[in-house]
N, C-alpha and C positions, 0 to 999 in steps of 0.2 A: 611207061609214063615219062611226059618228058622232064629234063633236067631243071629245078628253078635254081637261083641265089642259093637257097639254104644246102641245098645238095652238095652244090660247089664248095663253099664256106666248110661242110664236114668235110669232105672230101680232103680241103687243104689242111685240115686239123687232123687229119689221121695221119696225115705226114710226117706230124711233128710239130711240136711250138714252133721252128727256124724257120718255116715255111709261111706258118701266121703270120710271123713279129714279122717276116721281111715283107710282106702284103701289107701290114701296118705302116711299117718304115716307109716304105716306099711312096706313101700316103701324106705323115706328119715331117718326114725331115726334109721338105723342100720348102717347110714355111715359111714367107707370109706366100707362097707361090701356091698351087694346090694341084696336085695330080689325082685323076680320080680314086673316091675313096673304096678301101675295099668290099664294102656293099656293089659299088656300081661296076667293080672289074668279074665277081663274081657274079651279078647279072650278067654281064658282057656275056663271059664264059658261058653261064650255061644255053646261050642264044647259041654263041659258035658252036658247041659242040652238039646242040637240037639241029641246027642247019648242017650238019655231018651226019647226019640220021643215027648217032650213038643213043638219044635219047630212049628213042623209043626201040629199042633194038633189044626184045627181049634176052638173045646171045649174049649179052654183054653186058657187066656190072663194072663201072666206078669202083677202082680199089682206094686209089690216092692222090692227089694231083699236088703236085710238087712247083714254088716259086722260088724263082732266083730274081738277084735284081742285078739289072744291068743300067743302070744310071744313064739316060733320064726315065727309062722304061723296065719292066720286068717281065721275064720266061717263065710260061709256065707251060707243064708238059704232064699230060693226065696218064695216070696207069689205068688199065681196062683188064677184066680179066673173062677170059674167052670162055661163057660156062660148057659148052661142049666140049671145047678140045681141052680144057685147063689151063693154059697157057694163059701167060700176059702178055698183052704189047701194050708200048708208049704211044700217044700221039706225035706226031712232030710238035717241037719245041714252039711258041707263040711267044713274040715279043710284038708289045704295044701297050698301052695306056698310060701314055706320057703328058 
């Protein structure tokens, strides 16, 4: 099934609060300015990584997806975990929504 908002949204809360709050921050500390809030980077997200065909990719479950911020935009980079081999891999790192 593919990825929506809410998937993403867990996904960055399994992470850890650090990873929420800086998707927040990233959001409210540029006021009166607005960078998209983090509803809309987690839609983004789950579009980009359905047009990567992870969505629907039975192989392959969302472990965690991890934000940084890098001022004026934020990285973030999904852990995937391989259900055949067991193994994880990252995506490469995505910086945008400025």
């Amino acid at each position: 099934m593919a990825f929506n908002r809410e998937d993403i949204r867990e996904s960055i809360e399994r992470a850890g609060d650090k990873h929420w709050e800086a998707l927040v921050r990233h959001h409210t500390d540029v006021y009166p300015e607005s960078n998209p809030t983090p509803g809309d980077v987690c839609r983004a997200e789950a579009a980009r990584l359905n047009d990567l065909s992870l969505g629907d990719n039975p192989n392959v479950e969302l472990v965690e997806s991890r934000v940084e911020r890098l001022p004026p935009a934020v990285r973030l980079t999904h852990v995937f975990k391989d259900r055949g081999k067991g193994d994880q891999f990252e995506t490469e790192p995505f910086s945008n929504y400025e």
